[in-house]
MIDOSE-1310 file (N, C-alpha, C; in nm, 2 decimals, decimal comma, always signed):
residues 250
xxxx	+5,63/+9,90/+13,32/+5,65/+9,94/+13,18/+5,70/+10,08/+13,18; +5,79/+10,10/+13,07/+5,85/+10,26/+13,12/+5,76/+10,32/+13,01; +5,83/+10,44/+12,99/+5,73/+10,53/+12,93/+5,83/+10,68/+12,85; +5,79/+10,68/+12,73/+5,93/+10,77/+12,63/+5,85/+10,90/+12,61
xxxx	+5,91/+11,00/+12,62/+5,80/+11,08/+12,59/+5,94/+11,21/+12,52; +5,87/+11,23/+12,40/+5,95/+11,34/+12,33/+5,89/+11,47/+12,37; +6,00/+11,58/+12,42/+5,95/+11,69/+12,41/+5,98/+11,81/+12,33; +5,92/+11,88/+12,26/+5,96/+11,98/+12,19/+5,91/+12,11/+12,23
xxxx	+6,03/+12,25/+12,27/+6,01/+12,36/+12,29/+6,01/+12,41/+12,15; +5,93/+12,54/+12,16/+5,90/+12,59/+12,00/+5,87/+12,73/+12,07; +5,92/+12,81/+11,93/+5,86/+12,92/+11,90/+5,72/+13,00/+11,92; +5,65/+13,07/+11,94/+5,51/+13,09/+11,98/+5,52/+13,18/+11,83
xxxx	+5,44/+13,11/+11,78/+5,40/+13,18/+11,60/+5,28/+13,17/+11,57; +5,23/+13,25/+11,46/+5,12/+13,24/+11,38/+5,16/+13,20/+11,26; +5,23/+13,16/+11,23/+5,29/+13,12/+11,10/+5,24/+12,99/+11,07; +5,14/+12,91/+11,09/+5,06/+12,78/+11,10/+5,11/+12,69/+10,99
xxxx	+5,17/+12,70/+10,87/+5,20/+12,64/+10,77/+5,33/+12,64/+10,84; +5,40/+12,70/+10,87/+5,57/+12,66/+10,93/+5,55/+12,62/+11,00; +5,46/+12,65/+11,13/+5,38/+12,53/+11,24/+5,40/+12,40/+11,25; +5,31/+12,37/+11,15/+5,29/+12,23/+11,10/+5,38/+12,18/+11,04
xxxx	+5,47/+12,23/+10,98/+5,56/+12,14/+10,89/+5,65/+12,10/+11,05; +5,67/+12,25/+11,12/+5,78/+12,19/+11,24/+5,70/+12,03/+11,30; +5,58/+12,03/+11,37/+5,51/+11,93/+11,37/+5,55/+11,83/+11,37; +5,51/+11,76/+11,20/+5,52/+11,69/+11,13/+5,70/+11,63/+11,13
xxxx	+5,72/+11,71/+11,14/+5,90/+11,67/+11,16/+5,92/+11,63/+11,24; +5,88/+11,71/+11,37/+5,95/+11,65/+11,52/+5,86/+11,52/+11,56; +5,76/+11,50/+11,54/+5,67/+11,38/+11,50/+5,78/+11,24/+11,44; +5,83/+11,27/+11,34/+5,90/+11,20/+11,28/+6,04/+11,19/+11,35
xxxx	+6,09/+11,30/+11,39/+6,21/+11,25/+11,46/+6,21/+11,18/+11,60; +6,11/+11,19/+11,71/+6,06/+11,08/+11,76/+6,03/+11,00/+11,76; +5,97/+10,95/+11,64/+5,93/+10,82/+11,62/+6,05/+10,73/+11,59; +6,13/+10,76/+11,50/+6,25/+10,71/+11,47/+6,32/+10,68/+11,68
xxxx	+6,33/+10,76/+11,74/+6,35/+10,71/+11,87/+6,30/+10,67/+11,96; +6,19/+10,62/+11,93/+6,16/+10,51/+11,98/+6,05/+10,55/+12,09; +5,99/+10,70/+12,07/+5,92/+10,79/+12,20/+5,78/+10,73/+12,14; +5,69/+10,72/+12,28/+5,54/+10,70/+12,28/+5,48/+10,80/+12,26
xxxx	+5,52/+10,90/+12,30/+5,43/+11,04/+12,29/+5,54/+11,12/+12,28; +5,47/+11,19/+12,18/+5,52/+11,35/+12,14/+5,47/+11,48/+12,19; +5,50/+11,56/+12,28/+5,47/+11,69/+12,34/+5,45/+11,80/+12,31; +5,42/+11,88/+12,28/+5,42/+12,01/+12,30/+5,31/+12,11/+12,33
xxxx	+5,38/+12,24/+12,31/+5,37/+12,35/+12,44/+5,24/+12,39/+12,41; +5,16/+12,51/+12,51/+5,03/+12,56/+12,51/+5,03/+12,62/+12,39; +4,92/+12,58/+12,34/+4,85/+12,66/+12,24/+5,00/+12,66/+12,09; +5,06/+12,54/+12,09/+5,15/+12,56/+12,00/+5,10/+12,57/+11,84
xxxx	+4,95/+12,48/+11,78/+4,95/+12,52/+11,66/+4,91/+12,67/+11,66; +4,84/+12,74/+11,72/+4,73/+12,81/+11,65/+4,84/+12,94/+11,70; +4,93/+12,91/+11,81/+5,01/+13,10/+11,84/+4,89/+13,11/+11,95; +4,95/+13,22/+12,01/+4,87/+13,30/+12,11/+4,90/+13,44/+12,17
xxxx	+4,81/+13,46/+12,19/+4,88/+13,62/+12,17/+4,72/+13,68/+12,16; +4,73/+13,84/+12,17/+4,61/+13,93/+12,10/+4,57/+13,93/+11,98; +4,63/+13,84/+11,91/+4,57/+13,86/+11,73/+4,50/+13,72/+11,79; +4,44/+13,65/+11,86/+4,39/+13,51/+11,89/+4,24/+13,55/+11,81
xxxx	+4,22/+13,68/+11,82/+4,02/+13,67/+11,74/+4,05/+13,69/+11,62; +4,16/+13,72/+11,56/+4,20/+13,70/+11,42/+4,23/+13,58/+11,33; +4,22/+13,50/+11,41/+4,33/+13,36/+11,39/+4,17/+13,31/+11,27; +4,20/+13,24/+11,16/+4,12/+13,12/+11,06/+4,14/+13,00/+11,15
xxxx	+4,01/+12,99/+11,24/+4,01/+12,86/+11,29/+3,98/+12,70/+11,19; +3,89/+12,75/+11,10/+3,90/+12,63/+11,02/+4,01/+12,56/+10,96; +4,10/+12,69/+10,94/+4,23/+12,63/+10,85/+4,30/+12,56/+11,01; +4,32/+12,62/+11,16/+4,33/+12,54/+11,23/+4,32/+12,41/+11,24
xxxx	+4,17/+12,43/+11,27/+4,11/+12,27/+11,27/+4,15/+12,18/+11,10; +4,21/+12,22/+11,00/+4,23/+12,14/+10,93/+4,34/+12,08/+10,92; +4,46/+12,17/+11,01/+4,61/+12,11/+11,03/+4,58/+12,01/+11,18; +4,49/+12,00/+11,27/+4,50/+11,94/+11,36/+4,43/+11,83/+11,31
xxxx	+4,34/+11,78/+11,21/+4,32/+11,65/+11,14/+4,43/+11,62/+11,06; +4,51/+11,68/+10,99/+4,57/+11,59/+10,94/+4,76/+11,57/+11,06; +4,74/+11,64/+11,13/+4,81/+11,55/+11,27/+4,78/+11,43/+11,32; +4,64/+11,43/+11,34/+4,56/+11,31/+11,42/+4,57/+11,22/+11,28
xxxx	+4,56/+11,23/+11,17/+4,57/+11,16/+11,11/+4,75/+11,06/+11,07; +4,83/+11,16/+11,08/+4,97/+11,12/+11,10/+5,00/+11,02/+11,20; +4,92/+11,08/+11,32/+4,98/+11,01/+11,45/+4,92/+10,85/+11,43; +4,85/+10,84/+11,39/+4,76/+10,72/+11,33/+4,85/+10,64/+11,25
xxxx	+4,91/+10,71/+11,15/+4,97/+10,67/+11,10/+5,10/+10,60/+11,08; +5,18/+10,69/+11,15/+5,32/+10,62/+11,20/+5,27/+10,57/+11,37; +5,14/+10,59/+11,41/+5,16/+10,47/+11,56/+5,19/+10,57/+11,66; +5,21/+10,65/+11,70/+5,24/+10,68/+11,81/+5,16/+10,82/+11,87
xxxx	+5,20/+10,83/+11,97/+5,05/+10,94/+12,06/+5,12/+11,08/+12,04; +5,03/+11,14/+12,03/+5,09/+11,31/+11,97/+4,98/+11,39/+12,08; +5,08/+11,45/+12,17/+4,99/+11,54/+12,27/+5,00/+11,70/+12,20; +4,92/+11,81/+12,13/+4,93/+11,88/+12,01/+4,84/+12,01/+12,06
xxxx	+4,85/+12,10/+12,18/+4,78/+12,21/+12,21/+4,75/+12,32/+12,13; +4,61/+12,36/+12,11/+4,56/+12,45/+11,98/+4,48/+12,57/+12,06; +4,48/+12,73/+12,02/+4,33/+12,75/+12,01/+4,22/+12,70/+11,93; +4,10/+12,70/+12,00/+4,02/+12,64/+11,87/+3,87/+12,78/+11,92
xxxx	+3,78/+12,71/+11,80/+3,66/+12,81/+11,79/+3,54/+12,69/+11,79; +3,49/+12,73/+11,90/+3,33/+12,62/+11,88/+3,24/+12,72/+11,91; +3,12/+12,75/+11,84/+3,02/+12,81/+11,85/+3,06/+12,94/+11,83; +3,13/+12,96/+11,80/+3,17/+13,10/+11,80/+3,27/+13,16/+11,92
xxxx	+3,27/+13,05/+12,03/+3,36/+13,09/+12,15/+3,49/+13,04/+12,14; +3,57/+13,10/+12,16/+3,74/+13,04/+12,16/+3,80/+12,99/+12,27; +3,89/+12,87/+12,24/+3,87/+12,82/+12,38/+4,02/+12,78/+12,40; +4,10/+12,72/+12,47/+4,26/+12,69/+12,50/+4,24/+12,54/+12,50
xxxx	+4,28/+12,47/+12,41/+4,24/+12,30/+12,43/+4,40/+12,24/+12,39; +4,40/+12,13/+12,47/+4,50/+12,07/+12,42/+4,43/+11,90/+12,37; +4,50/+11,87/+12,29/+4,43/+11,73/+12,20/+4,53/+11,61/+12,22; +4,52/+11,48/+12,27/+4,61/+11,43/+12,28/+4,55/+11,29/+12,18
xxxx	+4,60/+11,29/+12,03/+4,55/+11,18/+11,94/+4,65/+11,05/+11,97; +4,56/+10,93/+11,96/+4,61/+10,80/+11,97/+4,69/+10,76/+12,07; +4,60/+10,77/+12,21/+4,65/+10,71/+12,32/+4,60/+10,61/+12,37; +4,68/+10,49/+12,34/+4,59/+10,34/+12,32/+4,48/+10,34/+12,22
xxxx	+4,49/+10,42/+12,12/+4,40/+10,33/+12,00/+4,29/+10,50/+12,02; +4,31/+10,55/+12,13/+4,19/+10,66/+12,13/+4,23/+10,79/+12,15; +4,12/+10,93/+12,17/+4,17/+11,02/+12,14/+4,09/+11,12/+12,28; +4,17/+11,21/+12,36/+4,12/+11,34/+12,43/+4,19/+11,47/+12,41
xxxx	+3,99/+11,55/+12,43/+4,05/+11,69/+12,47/+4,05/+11,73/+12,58; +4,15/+11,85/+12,63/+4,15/+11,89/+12,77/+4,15/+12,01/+12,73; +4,06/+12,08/+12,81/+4,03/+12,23/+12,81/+4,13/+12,32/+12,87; +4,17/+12,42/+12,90/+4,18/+12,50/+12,99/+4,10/+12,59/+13,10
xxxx	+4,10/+12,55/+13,17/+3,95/+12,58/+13,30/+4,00/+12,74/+13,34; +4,12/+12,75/+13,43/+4,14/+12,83/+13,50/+4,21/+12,93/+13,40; +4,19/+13,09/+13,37/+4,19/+13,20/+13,30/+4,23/+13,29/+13,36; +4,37/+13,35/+13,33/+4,37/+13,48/+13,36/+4,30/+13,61/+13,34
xxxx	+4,27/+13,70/+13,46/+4,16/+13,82/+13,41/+4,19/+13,84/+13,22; +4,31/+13,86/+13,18/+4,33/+13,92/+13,07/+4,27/+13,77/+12,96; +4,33/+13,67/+12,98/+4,24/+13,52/+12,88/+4,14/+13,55/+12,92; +4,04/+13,61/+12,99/+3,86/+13,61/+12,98/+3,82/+13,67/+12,90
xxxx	+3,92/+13,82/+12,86/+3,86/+13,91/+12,77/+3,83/+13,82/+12,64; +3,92/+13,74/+12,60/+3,91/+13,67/+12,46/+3,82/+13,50/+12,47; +3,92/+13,43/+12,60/+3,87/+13,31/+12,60/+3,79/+13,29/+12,67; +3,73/+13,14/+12,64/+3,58/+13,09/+12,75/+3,68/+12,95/+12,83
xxxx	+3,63/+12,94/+12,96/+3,68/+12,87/+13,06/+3,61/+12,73/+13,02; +3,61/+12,62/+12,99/+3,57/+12,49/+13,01/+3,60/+12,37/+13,12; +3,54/+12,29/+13,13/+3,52/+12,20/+13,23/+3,54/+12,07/+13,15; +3,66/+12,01/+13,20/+3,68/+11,89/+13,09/+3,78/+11,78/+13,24
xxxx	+3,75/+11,66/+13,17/+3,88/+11,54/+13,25/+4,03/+11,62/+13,25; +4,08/+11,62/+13,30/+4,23/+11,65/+13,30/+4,33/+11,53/+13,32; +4,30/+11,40/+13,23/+4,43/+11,32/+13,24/+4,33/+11,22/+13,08; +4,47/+11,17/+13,10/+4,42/+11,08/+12,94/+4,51/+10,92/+13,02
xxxx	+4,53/+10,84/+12,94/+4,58/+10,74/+12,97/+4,67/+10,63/+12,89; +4,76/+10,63/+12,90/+4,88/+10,55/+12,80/+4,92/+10,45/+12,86; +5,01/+10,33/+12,77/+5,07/+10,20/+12,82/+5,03/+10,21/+12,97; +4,93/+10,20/+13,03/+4,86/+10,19/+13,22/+4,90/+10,28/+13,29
xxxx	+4,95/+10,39/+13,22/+4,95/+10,53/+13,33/+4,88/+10,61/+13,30; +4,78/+10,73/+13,40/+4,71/+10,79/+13,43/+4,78/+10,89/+13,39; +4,79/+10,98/+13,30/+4,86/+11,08/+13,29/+4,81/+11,21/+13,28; +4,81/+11,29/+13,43/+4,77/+11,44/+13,40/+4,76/+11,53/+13,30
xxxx	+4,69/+11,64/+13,28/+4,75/+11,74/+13,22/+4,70/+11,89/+13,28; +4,79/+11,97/+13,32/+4,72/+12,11/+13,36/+4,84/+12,23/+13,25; +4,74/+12,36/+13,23/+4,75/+12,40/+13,12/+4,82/+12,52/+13,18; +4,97/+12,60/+13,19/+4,99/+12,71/+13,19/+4,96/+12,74/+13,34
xxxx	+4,88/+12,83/+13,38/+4,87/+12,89/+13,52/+4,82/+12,81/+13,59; +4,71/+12,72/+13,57/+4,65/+12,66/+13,62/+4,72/+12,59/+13,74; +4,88/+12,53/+13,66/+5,01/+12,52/+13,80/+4,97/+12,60/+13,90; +4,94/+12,71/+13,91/+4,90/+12,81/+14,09/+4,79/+12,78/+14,14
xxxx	+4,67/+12,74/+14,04/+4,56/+12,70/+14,15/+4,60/+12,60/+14,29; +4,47/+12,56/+14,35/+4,50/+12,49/+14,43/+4,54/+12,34/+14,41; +4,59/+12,25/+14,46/+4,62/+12,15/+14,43/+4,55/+12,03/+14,40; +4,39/+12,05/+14,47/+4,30/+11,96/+14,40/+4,22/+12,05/+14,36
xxxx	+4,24/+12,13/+14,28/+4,16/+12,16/+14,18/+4,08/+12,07/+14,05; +4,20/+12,02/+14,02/+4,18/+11,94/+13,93/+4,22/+11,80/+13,91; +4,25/+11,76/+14,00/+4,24/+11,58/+14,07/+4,22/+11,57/+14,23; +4,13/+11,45/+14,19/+4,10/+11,39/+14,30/+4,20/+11,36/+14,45
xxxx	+4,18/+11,37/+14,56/+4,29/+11,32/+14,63/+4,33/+11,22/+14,66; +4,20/+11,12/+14,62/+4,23/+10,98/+14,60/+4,27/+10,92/+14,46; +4,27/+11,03/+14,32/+4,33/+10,97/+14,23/+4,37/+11,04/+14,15; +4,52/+11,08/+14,22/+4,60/+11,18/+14,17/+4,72/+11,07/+14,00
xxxx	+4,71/+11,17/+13,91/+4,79/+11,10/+13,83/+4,96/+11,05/+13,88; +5,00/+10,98/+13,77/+5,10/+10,90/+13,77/+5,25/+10,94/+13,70; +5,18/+11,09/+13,65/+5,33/+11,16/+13,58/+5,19/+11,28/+13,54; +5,28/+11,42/+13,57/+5,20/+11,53/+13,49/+5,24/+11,55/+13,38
xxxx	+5,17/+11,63/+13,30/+5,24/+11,70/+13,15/+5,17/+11,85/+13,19; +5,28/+11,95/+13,16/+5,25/+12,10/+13,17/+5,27/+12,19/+13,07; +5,18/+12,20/+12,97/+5,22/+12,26/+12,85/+5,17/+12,42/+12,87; +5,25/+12,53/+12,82/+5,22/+12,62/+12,93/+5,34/+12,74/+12,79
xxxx	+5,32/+12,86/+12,80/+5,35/+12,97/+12,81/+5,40/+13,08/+12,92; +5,49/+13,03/+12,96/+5,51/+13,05/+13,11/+5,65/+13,16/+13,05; +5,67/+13,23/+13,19/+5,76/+13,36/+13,14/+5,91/+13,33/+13,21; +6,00/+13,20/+13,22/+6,08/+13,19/+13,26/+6,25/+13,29/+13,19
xxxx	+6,32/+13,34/+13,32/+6,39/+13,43/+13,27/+6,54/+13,34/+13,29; +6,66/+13,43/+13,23/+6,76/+13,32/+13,23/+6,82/+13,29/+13,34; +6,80/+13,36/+13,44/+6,83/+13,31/+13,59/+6,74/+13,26/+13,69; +6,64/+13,24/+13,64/+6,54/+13,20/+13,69/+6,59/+13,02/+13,75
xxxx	+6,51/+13,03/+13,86/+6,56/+12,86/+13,88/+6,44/+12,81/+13,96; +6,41/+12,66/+13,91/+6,30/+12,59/+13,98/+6,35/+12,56/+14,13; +6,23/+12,64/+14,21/+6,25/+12,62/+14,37/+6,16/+12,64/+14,49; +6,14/+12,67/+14,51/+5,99/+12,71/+14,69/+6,02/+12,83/+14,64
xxxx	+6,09/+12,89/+14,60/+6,03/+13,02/+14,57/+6,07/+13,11/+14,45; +5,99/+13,22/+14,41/+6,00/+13,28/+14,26/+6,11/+13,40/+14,27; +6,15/+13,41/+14,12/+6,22/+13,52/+14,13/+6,23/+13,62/+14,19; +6,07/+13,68/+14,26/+6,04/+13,78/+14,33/+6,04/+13,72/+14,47
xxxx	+6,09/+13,63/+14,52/+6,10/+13,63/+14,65/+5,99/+13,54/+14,68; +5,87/+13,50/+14,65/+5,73/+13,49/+14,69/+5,70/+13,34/+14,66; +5,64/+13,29/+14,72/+5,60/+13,11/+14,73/+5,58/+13,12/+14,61; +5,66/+13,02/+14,55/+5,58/+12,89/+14,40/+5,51/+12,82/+14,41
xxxx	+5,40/+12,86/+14,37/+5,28/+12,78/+14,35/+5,30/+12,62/+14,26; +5,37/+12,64/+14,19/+5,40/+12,56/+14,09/+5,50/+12,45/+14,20; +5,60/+12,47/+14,24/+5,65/+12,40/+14,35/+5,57/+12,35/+14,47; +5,47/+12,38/+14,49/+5,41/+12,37/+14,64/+5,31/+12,25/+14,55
xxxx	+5,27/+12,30/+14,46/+5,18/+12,19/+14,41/+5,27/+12,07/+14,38; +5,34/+12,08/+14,36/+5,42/+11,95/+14,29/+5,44/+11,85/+14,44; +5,50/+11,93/+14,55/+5,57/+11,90/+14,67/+5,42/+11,85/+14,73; +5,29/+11,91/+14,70/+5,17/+11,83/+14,76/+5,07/+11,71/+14,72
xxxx	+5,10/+11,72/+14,53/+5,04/+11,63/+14,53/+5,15/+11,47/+14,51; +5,24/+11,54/+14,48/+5,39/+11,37/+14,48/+5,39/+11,31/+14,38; +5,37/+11,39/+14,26/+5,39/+11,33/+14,14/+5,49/+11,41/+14,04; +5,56/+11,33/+13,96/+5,68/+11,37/+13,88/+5,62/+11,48/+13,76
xxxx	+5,69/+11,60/+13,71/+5,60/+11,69/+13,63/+5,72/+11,70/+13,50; +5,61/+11,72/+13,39/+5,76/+11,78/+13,26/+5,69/+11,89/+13,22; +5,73/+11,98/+13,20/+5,67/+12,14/+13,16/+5,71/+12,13/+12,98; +5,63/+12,18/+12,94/+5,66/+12,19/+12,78/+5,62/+12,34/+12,74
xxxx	+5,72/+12,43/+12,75/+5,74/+12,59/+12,71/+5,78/+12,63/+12,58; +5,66/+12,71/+12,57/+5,76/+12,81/+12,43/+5,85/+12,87/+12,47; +5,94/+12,88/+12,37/+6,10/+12,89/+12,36/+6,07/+13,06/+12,34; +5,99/+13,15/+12,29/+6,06/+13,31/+12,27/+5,94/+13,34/+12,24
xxxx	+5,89/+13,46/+12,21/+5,74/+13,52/+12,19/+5,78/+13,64/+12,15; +5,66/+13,71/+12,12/+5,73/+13,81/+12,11/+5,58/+13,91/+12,17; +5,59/+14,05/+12,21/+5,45/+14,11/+12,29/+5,38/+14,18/+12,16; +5,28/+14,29/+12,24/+5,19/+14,32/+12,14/+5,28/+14,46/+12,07
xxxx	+5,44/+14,47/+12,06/+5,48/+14,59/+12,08/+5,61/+14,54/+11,93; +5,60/+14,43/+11,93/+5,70/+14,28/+11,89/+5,83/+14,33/+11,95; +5,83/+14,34/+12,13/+5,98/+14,31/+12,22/+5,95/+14,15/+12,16; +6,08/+14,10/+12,16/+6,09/+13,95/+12,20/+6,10/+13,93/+12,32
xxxx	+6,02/+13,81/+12,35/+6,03/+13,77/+12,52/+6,10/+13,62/+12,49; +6,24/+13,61/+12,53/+6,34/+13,53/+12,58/+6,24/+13,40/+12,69; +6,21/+13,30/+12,66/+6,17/+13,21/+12,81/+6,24/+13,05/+12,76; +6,15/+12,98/+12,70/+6,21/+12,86/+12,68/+6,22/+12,76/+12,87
xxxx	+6,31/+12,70/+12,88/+6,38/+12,63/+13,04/+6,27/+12,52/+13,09; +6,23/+12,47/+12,95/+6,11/+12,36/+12,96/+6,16/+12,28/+13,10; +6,13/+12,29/+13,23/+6,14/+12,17/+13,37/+6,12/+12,05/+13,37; +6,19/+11,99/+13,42/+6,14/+11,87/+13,42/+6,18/+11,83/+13,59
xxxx	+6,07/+11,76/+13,67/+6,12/+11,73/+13,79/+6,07/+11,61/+13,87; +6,10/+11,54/+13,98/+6,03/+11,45/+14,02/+5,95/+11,44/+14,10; +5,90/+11,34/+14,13/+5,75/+11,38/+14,29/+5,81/+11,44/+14,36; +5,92/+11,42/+14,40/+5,97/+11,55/+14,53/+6,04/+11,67/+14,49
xxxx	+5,96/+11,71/+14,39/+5,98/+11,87/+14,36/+6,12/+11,92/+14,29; +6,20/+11,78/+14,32/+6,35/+11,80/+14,26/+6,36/+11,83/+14,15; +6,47/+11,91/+14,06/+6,50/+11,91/+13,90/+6,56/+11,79/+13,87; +6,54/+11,72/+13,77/+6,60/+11,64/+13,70/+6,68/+11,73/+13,57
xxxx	+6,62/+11,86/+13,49/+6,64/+11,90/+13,42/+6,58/+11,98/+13,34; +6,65/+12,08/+13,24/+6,58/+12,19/+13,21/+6,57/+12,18/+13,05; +6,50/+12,26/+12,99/+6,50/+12,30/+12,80/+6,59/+12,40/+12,78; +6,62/+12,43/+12,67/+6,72/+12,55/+12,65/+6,65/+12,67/+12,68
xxxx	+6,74/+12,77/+12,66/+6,69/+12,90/+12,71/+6,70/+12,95/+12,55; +6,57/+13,04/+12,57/+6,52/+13,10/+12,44/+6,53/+13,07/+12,32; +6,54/+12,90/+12,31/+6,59/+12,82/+12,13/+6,52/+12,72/+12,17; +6,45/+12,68/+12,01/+6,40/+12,61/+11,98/+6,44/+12,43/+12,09
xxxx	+6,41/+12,37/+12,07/+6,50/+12,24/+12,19/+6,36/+12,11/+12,14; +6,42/+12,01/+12,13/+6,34/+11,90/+12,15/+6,47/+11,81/+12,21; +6,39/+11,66/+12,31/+6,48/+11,57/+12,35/+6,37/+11,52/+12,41; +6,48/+11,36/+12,46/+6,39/+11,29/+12,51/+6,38/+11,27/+12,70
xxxx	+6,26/+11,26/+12,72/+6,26/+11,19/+12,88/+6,21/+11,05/+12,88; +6,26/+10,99/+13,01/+6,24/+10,88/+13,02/+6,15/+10,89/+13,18; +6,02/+10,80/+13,17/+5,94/+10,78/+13,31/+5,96/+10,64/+13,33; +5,98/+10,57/+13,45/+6,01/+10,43/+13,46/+5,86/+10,39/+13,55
xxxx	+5,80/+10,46/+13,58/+5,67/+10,47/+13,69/+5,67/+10,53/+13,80; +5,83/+10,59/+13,85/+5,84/+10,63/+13,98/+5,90/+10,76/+13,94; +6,04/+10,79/+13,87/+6,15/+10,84/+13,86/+6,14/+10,89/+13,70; +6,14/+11,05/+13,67/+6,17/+11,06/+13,55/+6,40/+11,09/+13,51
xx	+6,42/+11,09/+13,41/+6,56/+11,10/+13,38/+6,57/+11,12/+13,20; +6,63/+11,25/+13,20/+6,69/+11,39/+13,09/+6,77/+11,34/+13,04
């Protein structure tokens, strides 16, 4: 059984009412083609960034119910990454509503020194499960940990999803090694554990200074580390992939 999966690169905003309306659209414009799941990038409702202890999580958490409630609605699985606020701690979750009838969250575990100052690290499953595939998820950096970090070696998923804020530059190219010369972690992992990956990136950002940061080049590749294909560079981008069980194709 194959497997549709819409991806959309986006903007990294605090503008949560523009947020969601994007959402809500691209939701709809997949559905119309025919996609099982809809994607997107880390932390795409809530923004991310240093204003993260400023952010109204309630109003958050009240555009991520009425998502789950959409996806309900028109049928199909909405993978939808938020900060959110529990107990008072803020945390990097991604939410994946109505995958076969049910719903998970996945944390973000592994934290850069600078995400500790703000966020709390959690311990959660890292794969959900659609039409009988096991489907990873690792969140942003996490790509450099080690490779069983967060799956088993006896039961590595069946396609990853990488939703992520990652700093790709326009010459940048997926390969064994990084712009700076130095092993890809993100490659080595792919190349050890043998499973096909789709990266879901924000498209532009801007720093605490508001430079715009240019990234976008959502990847997409197969168990053997190859590109199948990339997202636009620094623009907005949604399209579809296709997974057959073995082989994805852009």
């Amino acid at each position: 059984m194959s497997l549709t999966l819409g991806i959309c690169q986006y903007e990294n905003s605090y503008r949560w009412d523009k947020t969601y309306i994007h959402a809500i659209n691209t939701i709809k414009y997949f559905k119309r083609r025919n996609a099982d799941i809809v994607c997107f990038q880390e932390a795409f409702l809530s923004g991310y960034g240093a204003e993260s202890l400023l952010l109204d999580y309630e109003f958050i958490d009240s555009y991520l119910e009425l998502i789950k409630e959409y996806a309900y609605e028109l049928d199909i699985c909405v993978m939808i990454p938020s900060l959110i606020m529990r107990n008072l701690k803020i945390y990097n979750a991604t939410y994946i509503f109505n995958h076969d009838g049910k719903d998970t969250t996945i944390f973000k575990q592994g934290l850069t020194p600078s995400e500790k100052i703000i966020l709390h690290s959690k311990k959660s499953k890292k794969f959900f499960n659609l039409k009988g595939y096991n489907i990873g998820v690792i969140i942003c950096r996490e790509v450099e940990d080690k490779p069983f970090t967060y799956f088993s070696k006896h039961k590595v998923p069946d396609l990853l999803l990488w939703p992520s804020y990652w700093g790709w530059r326009y010459k940048s190219k997926w390969g064994a090694k990084k712009d700076d010369g130095k092993r890809s972690k993100a490659f080595s992992l792919i190349k050890k554990l043998k499973v096909p990956m789709i990266q879901i990136n924000m498209s532009k950002s801007s720093d605490a200074k508001g430079k715009l940061i240019k990234s976008g080049k959502s990847v997409v590749v197969n168990k053997d580390a190859s590109k199948v294909g990339v997202g636009a560079f620094a623009k907005n981008d949604r399209y579809l992939v296709y997974f057959d069980g073995i082989n994805l194709v852009k």
